[in-house]
N, C-alpha and C positions, 0 to 999 in steps of 0.2 A: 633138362637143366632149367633153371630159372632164368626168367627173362633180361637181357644186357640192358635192352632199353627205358631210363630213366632220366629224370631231368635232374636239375643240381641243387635245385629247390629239396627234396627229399633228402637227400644227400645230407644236405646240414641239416636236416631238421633229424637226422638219426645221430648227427655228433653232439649233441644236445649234452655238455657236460655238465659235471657239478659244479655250481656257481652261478650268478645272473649276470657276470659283466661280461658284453657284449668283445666281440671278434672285431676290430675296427684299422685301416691305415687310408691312407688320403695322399694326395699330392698338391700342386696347386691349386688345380681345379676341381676334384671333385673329393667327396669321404664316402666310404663305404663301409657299412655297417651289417656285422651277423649278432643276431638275436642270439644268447645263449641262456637254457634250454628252446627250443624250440627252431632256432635255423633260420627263421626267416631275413633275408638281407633286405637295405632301401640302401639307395646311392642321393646324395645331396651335393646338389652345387655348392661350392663353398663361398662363392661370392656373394648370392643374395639369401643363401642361407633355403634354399629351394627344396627340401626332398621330392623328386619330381618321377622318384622308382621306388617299388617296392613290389618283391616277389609276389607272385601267386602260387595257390591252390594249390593242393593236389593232380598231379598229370600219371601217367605212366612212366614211373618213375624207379631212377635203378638203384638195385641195393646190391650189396656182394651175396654169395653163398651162403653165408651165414645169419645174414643180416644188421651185421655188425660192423661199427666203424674202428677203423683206429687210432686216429687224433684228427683235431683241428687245432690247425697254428696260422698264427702269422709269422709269418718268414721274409727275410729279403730274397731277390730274386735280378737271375741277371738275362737278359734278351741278346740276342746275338745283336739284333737291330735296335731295338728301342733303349738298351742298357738298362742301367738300374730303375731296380724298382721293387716295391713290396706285394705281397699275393696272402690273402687268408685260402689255407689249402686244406680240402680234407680229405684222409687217405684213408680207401677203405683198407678192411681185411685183406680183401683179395689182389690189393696192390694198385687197384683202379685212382685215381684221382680227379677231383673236382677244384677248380680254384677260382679266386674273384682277384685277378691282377690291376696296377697301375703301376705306372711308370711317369720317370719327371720326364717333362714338358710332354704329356701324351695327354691330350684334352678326350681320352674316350675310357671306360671300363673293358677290359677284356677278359673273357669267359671262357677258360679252356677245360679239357676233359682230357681222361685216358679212361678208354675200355678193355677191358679181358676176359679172355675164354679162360675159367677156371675149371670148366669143365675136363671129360676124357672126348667128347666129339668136336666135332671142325662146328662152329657156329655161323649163319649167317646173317649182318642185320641189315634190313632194308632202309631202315629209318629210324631218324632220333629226333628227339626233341631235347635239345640240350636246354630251354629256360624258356619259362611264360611268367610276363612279369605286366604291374598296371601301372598306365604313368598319369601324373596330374601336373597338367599348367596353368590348373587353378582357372580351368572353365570348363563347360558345359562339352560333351561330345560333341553336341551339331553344331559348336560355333569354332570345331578344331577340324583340320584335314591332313589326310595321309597323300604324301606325296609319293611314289615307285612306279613301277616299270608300268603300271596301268593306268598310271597319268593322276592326276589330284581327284579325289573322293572323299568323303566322309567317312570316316574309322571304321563304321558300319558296313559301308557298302564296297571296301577294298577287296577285291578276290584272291590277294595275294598278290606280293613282289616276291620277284628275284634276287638275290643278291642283298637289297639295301631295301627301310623304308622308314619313312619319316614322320613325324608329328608335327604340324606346328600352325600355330593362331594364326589367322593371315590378320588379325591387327597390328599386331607386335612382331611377327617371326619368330618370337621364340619358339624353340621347338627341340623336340630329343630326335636323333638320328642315329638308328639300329643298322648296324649293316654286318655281312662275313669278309674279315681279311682275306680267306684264304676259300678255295675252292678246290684243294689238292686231291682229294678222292671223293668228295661228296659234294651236293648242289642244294647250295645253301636257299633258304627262302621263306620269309618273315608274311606276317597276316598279321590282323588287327580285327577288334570286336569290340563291342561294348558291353561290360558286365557290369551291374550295381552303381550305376552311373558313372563310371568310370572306364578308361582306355587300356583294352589289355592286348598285350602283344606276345604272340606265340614265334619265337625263332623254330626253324626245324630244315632235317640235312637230311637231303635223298639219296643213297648210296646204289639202288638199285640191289648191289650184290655187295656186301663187304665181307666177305669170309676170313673166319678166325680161325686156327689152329689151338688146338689144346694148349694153355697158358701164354697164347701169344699177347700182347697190348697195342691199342691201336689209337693213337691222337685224332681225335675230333677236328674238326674245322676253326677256327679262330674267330668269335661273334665281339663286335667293339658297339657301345653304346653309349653314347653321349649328350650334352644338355648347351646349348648353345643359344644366346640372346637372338641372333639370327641364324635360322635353319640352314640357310643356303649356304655362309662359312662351314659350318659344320660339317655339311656333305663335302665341301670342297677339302674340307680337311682329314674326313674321311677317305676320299680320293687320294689324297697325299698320301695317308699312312699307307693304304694299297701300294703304292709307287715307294716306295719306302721300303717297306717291307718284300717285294718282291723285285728289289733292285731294278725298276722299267727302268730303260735308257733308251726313248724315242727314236727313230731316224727324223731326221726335221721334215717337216710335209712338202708338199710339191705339188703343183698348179697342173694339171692336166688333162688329158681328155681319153674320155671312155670308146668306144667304138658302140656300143648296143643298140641303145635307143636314135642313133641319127636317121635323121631327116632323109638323109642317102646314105647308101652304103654302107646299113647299117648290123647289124651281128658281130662277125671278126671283121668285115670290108674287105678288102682286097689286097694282092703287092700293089697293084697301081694306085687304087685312087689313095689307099691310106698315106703311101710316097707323095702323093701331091701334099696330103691335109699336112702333114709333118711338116712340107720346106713351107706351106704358106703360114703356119703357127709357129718356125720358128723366125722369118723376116719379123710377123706382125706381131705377134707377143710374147715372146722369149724375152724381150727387154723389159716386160712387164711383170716374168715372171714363170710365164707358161715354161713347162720343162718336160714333162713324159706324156710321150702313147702308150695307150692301153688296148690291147687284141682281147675282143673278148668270144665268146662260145660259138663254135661252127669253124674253128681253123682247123681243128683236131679229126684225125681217121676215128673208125670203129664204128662198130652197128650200131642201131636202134630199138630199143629192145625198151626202157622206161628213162625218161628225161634225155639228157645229153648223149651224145659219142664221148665215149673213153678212150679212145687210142692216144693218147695226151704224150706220147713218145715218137708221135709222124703226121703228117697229116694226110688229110687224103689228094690223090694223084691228081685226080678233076676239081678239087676243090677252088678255094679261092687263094692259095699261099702253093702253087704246084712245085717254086721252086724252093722250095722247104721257111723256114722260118727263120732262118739264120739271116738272108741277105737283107729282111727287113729292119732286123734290129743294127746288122751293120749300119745301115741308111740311117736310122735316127741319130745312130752317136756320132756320124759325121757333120749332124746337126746338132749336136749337142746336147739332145733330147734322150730322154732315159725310155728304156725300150720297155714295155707291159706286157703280160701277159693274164686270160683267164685260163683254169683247169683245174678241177676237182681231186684233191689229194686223195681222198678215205672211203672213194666206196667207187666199184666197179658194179658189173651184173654177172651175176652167175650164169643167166643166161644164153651170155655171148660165146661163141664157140673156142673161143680165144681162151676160156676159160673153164672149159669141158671136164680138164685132168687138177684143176689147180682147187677146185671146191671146199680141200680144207681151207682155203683161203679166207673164207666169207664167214660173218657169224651167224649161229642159229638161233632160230628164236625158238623158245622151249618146248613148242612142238617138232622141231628138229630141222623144220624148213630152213631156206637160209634167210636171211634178217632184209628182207626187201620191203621199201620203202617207198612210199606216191614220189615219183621224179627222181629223188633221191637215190636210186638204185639198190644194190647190195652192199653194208656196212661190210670194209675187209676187217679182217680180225688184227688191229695191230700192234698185237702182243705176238705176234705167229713170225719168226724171224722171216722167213720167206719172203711175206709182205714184206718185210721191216728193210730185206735186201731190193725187192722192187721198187717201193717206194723212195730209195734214195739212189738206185740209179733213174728214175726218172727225174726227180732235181737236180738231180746232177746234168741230164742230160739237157732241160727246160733252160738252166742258167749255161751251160757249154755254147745253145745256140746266141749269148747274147744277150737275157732278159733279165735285169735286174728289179721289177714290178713284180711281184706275185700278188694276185689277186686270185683268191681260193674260194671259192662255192663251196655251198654245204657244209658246214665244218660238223652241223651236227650231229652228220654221218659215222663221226668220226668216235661216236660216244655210242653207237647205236637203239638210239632212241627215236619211235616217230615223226611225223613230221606234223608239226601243228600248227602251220603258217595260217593266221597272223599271228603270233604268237607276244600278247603282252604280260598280263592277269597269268596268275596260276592257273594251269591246266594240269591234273593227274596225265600224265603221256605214258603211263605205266612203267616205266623207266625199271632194267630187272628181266625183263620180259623175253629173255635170251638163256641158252645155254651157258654153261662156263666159258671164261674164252681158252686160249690156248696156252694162258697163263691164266688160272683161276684166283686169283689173288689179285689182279688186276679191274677196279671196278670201273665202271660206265666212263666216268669225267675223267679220272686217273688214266684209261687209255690213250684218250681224245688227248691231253696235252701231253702222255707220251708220243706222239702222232705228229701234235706240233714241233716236238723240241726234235724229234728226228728231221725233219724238213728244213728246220733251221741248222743242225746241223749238217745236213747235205749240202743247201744252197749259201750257206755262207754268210760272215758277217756281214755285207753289202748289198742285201738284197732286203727291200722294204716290201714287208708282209701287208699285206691288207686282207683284210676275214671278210665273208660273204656267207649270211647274215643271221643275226639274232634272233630276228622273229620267225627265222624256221622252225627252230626251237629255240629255247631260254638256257634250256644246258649249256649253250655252247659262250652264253652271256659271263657269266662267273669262270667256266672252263677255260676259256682262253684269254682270262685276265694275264697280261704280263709277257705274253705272247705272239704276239700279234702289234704293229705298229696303227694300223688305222681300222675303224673295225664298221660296218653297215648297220646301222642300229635302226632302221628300217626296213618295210620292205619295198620292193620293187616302186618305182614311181611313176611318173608319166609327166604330157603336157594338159591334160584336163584338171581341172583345178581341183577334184577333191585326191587327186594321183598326186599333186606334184606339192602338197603340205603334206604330206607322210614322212617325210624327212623329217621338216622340223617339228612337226608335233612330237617326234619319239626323240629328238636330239634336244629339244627343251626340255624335258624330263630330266635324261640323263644330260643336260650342261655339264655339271661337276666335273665328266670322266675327262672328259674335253683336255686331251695335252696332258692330263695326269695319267691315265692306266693304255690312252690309243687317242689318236685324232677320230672323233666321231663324223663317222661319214653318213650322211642323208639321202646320198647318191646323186646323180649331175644335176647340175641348173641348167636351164636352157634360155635362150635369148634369140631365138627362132624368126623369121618375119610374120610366121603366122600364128605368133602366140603374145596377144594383148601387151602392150610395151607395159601396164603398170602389173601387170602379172611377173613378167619377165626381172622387173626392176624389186621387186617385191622378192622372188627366192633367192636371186645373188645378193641382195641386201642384206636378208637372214645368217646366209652360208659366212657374206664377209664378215657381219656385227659381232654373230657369236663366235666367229676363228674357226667352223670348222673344216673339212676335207673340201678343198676345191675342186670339182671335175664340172667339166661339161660334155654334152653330147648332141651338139648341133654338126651338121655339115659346116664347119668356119668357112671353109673358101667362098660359099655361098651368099656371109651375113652381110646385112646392111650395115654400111659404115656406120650408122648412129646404135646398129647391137653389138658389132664390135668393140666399141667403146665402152658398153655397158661391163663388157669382159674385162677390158682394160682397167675398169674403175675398181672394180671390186677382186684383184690378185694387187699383190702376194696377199700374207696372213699379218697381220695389223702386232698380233704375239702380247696384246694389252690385257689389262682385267674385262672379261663381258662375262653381264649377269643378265638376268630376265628381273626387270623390279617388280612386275605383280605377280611372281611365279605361285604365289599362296593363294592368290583371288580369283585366279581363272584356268580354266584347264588350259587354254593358252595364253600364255600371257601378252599381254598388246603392247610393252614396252622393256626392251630392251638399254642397260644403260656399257658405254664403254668407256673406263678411266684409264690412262697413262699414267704413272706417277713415279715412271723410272727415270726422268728428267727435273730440272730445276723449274719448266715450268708444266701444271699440270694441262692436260688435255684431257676433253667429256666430251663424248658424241650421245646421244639418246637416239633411239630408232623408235619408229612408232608403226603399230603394223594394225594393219582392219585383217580380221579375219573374215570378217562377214562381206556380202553381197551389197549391202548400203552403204551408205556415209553414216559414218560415226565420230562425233567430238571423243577423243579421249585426253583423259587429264591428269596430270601427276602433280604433286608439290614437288617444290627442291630435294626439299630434305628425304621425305620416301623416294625418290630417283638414288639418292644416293651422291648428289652434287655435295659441294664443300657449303656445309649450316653458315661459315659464317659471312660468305658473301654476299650484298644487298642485291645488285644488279645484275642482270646477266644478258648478254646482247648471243645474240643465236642466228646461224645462217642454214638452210636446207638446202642440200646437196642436191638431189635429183630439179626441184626446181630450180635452183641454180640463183636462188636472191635470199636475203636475210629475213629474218620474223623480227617481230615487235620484243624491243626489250622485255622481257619478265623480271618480276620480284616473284620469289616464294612459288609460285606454280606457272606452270607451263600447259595453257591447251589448246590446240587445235584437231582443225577437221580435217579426215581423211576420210578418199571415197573410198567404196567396197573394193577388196582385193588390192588394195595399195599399200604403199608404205609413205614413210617420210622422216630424212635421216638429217638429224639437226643438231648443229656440233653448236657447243655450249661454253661461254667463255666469260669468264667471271671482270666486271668493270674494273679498272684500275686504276683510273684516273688519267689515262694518256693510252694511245694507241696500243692494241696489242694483235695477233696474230688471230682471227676469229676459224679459217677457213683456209684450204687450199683444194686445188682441181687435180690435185697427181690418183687422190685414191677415195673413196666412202669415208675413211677414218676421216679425212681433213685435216691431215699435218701429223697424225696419230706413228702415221709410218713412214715421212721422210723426214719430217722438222728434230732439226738438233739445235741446240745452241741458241734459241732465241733469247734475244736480250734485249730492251732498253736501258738505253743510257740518257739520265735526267740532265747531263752535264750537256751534254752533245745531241740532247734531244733525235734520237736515232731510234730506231727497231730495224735490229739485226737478226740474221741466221743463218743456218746451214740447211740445204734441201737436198736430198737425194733427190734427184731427178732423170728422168728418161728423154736417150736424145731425140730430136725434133718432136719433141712432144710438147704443145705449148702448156706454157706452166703459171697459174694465176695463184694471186695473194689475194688473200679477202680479210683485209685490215679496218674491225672493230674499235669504237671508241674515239671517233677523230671528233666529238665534241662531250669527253669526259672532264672531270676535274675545273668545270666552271669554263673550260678553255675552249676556245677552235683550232685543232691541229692541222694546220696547212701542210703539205707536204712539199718540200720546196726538191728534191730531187729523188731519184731510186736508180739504184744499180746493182746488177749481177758480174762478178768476176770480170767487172770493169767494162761492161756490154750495155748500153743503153736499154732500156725499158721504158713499157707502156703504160702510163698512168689515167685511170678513168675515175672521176670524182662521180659519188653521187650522196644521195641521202642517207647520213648514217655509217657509209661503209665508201670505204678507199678501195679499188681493183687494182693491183698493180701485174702488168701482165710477162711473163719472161718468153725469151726462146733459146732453150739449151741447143748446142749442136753435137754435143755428148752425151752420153751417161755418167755422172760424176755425182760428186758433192760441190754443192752450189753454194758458191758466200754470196747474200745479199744483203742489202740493206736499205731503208729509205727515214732521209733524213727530214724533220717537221720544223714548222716554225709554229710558237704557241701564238693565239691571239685569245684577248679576251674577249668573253662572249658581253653580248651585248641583251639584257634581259626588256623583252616585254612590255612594254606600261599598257 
């Protein structure tokens, strides 16, 4: 029979009917247009009037049986999620469809398919190219960059994303953003090239196996493409429709700590020392925030045979947990503290004797072996009910002892595909590369988050998932979108410094996903005594600025009170807008901006980060930070130093040494004092300041602070000689408790000491004088 695989470019160029008026419908934002005769589509911004798309070439392209089409229309069209909207669809002969949708308020194109076996044989397709199209934003390729899962490149030299990939000028931002809704049976993944002086972007879906039945039809994956003045909204809006469309509903994140990499007692740790590290983090920083332990690999029975022990249903008798796993997680929640666990859901080893008689268990790889993998062991087959029944009496059993944390290893396993750790850039992994499973209709990704959804439904609405990790393989990146609450988009890390930026190099990339589809996890920070304090201060700066997964994995009981602190400073999650501002200019970007803007008064923190070895000046204007254009002045205090910068107009720079950072919160002049800084967290008021107010009448600056008890608590009050005036401060008080007032240059300290945890009224009241100018 003829080949399924076709793009939708051919598609309409075979609906080519009689007449030359174009196929066209539009929404706000963008118009899409099919050529008629010939098919070809472009998509135009509607606002600046941009055609910024327009199909390509000839590909491998599909047609029906016949060769024939049987209309093109425009039609309306209704979403279960996005609702109305119009679609020019064309439908072959053989029933197959191709369509070019839009929807109101949806700022993206989306590109759906249906395929069918018109055939009399079962069909199988490994891969599609659903559309290759070229885009112009009206420059040159080498002066545009692709942003995806392999970090920012030149169009050229992208080896391929997963999931999502970008275009865009790092003068402007502007940029179009390709990515797949949907990863339900196939593993979406976009490339770029430069053809005829021009940027073309090839979408394509790896199914490994998709087997079709004699006239069955089969929906393709969902590809959305968009045109956006600033790329980085785009993605982020990208990110949304994901979370949108796959209904995510988060568990909120939580501050905790890993067991692996510590300093002592480090793997799973022990009943005893881990019982210490629990009561002494929940005295020391439960009030700050800290909430769960995490037990990670080596609590578990079972042989050794490739990577981990699998007995993930006991542990071993000699081990370090003898009195089983249950009395530890009691101990936590007596603390309050939510109890974790590691264990590998989706792949055992055939090897193990345990597993002697159960061998249909495991899948085969097409020369009939079973599907074993470097560490990763033997993918189970989780379509085979057997599994399906063991795997969720062991959830059942993992959450029975107490654990509401799952933290699951390998998920890649669970798709059975190699293992290709580090895994960024497109790598062929031969994905496929297995017998049928036990459900032959069931392909690669389609298993893996049948796999998931079984786990969750064992262990329960109350148990927050955390995935381990992406860069095993990429399948597991688009596969376990929507599934998973906080996900490892690194890998492994360390305390040596090219180990312990792996995190954020791959969590600056994907920002976007950040709270919209999982909390991106970069894996612990550490604050260690033998790990450089501006190193130390540097990854929990990143982890707090950009919001995401807080873990650590020091021995706590051990740290010096000034790295304790550093933990202190930087939990809970701030929950503000954080962007990367030069995220277009540099593979890593060196400044970070954070805004508030869900109060009456805004808050701006900037983070400033040296990736390098030396001292570097780095420099932003206001306006690319992303500060408010129309203020003049701006007074700035830096947190880790602990004292204020020089007023700025229009740009902001300073020096930081190598391997440092410097987080400088940003406050626009007012004319009379205002709230610059506080000492509770990194944001600086981002995450306890409510209510602040001046009153011109009562010349007053008021507020409310979450605050933690005996934790002293400072104001850092900006502009005591704005508006031509000198603001004296003639008294300050907390919920009627005296307070410390220290004057100095520029900037008012005022210092509290809660003996609670509350919300805190303060206020400090000024007297105006006028300044006295110069001669």
């Amino acid at each position: 029979m003829k080949r399924l695989a076709r793009s939708i470019l051919l598609v309409l160029c075979a609906a080519g009917l009689a007449g030359a008026e174009p196929l066209q419908i539009s929404n706000e934002k963008l118009i899409v247009t099919v050529e008629k005769p010939g098919g070809f589509f472009s998509v135009v911004d509607k606002v600046s009037g941009d055609k910024f798309l327009a199909s390509y070439g000839t590909l491998d392209v599909y047609e029906s049986l016949d060769g024939s089409s049987l209309r093109a229309v425009v039609e309306p069209v209704q979403h279960e999620t996005f609702g109305a909207g119009r679609r020019i669809v064309v439908t072959l002969a053989d029933g197959a469809e191709d369509s070019l949708e839009l929807y109101d308020n949806l700022p993206f194109m989306l590109i759906n398919e249906t395929r069918v076996n018109k055939g009399k044989e079962d069909f199988d397709l490994k891969r599609l190219v659903p559309a290759e199209f070229m885009l112009d934003l009206g420059k040159s390729p080498e002066d545009l960059r692709t942003m995806g899962t392999a970090g920012l490149t030149t169009p050229d030299k992208n080896p391929g994303s997963y999931l999502f990939l970008t275009l865009a000028d790092p003068a402007t931002r502007h940029g179009v953003v390709a990515g797949f809704l949907t990863n339900e049976r196939g593993s979406g993944v976009l490339f770029s090239d430069v053809k005829d002086g021009k940027v073309k972007f090839k979408a394509q879906i790896d199914y490994g196996h998709l087997r079709l039945s004699p006239g069955e039809f089969a929906k393709t994956e969902t590809l959305a493409v968009g045109y956006f003045d600033d790329a980085r909204i785009g993605e982020e809006a990208y990110a949304d429709t994901i979370r949108k469309l796959h209904h995510i509903h988060l568990h909120p994140r939580t501050n905790g700590y890993c067991t692996w990499y510590s300093d002592k007692h480090s793997k799973a740790g022990d009943e005893q020392s881990i019982v210490e590290l629990a009561d002494f983090a929940a005295k020391e920083l439960k009030p700050y925030g800290f909430s769960f332990v995490q037990l990670d690999d080596e609590w578990q029975d079972g042989g050794t045979f490739n990577g981990p022990r699998r007995g993930f249903d006991r542990v071993k008798p000699d081990g370090p947990y003898p009195h089983g796993m249950a009395p530890v997680a009691e101990k936590f929640k007596t603390l309050g503290l939510t109890a974790g666990i590691w264990f590998m859901p989706f792949a055992r080893n055939h090897k193990d004797p345990e597993y002697k008689d159960r061998q249909d268990w495991f899948v085969k790889r097409d020369n009939g072996q079973p599907y074993e993998v470097r560490w990763g062991g033997t993918s189970l087959d989780l379509t085979n009910t057997e599994v399906q029944d063991h795997l969720t009496k062991l959830v059942k059993t993992i959450h029975g002892w107490g654990y509401n944390y799952f933290k699951m290893d390998g998920l890649w396993t669970g798709s059975a595909t190699e293992l290709m750790y580090v895994n960024d850039g497109y790598v062929d992994d031969h994905m496929g590369n297995n017998l049928p499973f036990h459900n032959p209709k069931k392909t690669n990704v389609e298993m893996l988050r049948d796999g998931l959804k079984l786990v969750r439904q064992a262990a329960g609405p109350d148990v927050f998932f955390s995935g381990c990790n992406v860069s095993q393989n990429m399948r597991s990146f688009g596969g376990c979108l929507g599934l998973v609450d906080s996900m490892r988009i690194g890998p492994d890390n360390g305390t040596q410094w090219d180990e312990l930026i792996v995190g954020p190099v791959r969590g600056t990339r994907l920002y976007f996903l950040n709270g919209r589809t999982w909390w991106n996890d970069p894996d612990p920070s550490y604050v260690r005594a033998d790990l450089p304090l501006n190193e130390a201060q540097f990854l929990t700066s990143w982890v707090a600025l950009s919001d995401s997964f807080n873990l650590n994995s020091d021995w706590i009981p051990d740290l010096p009170v000034e790295r304790l602190d550093v933990m202190k400073r930087t939990m809970p999650y701030h929950g503000a807008t954080a962007r990367p501002v030069d995220y277009f200019d540099h593979d890593m970007p060196r400044i970070w901006l954070v805004s508030d803007l869900r109060q009456s008064t805004r808050r701006d923190v900037l983070g400033f980060f040296n990736w390098d070895d030396k001292e570097t000046v780095i420099t932003t204007s206001a306006a690319k930070a992303g500060l408010d254009a129309a203020a003049g002045t701006w007074h700035g205090f830096d947190f880790w130093a602990n004292e204020p910068v020089a007023d700025f107009k229009g740009e902001l720079s300073l020096k930081v040494p190598g391997r440092s950072c410097r987080v400088i919160a940003a406050r626009a002049a007012a004319g009379h004092p205002v709230l610059v800084s506080t000492s509770r967290h990194l944001s600086q008021g981002i995450l306890e300041v409510t209510d602040e107010t001046w009153s011109e009448e009562t010349q007053t600056l008021s507020g409310v602070s979450q605050v933690v008890a005996n934790d002293p608590y400072e104001l850092r009050i900006a502009g005591i000689e704005d508006g031509g005036k000198i603001w004296k401060p003639i008294a300050a008080e907390a919920d009627g408790m005296t307070t410390d007032i220290r004057e100095g240059p520029g900037l008012l300290r005022v210092m509290m000491h809660p003996g609670s945890s509350r919300g805190m009224k303060w206020s400090v009241k000024f007297k105006a004088l006028t300044a006295q100018k110069n001669n």
